[in-house]
VOBA-1610 file (N, C-alpha, C; in pm, whole numbers, padded with zeros to 5 digits, always signed):
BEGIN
Unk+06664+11879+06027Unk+06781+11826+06091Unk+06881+11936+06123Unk+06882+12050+06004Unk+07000+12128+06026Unk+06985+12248+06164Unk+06819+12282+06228Unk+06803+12340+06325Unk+06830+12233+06454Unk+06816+12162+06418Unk+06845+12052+06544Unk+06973+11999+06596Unk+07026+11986+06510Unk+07199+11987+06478Unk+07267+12136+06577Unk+07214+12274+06529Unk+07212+12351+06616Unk+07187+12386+06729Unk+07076+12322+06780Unk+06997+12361+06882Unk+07111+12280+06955Unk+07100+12152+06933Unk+07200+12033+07036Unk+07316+12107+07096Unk+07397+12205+06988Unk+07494+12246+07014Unk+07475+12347+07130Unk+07349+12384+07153Unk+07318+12497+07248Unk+07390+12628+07203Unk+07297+12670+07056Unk+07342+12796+06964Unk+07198+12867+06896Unk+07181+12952+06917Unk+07108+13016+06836Unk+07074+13061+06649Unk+06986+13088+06597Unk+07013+13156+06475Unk+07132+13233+06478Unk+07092+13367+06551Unk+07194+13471+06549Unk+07338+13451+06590Unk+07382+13373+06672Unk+07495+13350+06702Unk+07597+13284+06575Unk+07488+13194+06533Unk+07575+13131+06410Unk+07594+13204+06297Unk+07485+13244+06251Unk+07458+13362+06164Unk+07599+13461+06162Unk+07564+13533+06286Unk+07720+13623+06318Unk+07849+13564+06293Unk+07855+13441+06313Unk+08009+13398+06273Unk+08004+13385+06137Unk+07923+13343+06036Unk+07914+13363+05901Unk+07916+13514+05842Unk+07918+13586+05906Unk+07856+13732+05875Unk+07794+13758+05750Unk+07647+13693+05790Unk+07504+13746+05760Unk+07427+13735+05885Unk+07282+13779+05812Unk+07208+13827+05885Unk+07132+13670+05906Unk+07059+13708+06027Unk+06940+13593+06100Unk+06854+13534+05984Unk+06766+13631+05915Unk+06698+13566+05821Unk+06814+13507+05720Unk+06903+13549+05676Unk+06963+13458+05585Unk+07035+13338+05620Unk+07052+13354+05734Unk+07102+13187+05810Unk+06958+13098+05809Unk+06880+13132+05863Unk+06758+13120+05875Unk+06684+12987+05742Unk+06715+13075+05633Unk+06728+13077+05455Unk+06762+12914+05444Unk+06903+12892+05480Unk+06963+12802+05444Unk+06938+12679+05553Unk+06921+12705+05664Unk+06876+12599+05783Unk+06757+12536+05726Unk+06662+12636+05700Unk+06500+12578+05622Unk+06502+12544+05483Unk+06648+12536+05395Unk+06666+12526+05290Unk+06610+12586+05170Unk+06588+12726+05187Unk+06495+12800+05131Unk+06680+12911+04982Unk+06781+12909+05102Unk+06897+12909+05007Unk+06985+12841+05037Unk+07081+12908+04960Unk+07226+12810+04950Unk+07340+12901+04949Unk+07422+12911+05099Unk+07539+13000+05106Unk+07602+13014+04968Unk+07660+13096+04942Unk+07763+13089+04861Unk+07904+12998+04834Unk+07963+12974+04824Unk+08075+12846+04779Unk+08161+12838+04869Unk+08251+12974+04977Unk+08287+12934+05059Unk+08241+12911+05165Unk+08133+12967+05216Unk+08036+12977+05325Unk+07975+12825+05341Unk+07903+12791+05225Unk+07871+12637+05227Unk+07949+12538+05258Unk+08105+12561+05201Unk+08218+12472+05225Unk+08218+12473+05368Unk+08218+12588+05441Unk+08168+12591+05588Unk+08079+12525+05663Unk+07974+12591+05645Unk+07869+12527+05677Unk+07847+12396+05687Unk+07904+12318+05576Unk+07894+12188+05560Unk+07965+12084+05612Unk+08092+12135+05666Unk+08139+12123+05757Unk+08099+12151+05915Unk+08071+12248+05932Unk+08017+12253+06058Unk+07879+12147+06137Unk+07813+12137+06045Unk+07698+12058+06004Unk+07734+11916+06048Unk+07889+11871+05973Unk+07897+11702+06007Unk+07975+11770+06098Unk+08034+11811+06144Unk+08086+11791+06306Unk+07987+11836+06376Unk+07857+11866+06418Unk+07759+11888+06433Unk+07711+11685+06474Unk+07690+11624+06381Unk+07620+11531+06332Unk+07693+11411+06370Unk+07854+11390+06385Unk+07882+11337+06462Unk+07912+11346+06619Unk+07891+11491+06648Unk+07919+11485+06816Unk+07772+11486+06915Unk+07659+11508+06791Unk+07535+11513+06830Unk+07466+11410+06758Unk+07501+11267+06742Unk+07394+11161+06632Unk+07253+11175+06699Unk+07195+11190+06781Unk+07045+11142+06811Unk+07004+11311+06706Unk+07066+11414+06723Unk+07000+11519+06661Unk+07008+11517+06502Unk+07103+11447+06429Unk+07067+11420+06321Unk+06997+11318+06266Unk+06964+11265+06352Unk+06852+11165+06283Unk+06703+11195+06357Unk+06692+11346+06365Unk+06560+11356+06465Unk+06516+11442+06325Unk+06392+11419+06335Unk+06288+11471+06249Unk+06275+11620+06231Unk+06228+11694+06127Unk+06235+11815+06081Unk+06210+11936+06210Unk+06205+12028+06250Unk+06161+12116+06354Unk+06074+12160+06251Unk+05950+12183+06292Unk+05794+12312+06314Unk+05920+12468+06233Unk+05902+12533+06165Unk+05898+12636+06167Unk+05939+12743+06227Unk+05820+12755+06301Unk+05786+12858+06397Unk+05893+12859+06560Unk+05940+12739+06532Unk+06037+12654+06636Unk+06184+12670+06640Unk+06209+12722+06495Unk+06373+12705+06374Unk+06460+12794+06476Unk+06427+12874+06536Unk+06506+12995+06618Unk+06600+12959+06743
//
């Protein structure tokens, strides 16, 4: 949901990534839920995410993205 949420927005890994300042794979990390920003970053994120989720509903309720797709 959380690459799709993105994508809707018409944003890349790297773009978002850069406003967090980390890197691609570590945005990457947390989209595929592999980590977990740190405490303010997440407070972010998690936010961004539901305003994400309400200005885009069909993309949060759309099914996981492929992987290979996440970018």
């Amino acid at each position: 949901m959380r690459a799709a949420l993105r994508k809707a927005a018409g944003l890349k890994q790297d773009e978002v990534a850069e406003v967090f300042g980390v890197t691609r794979v570590a945005f990457h990390r947390w989209e595929t839920d592999q980590a977990t920003p740190h405490r303010r970053r997440l407070e972010a994120y998690a936010r961004l995410l539901n305003g994400w989720a309400k200005k885009y509903p069909e993309a949060a309720s759309a099914p996981p993205v492929p992987e290979q797709e996440a970018s």
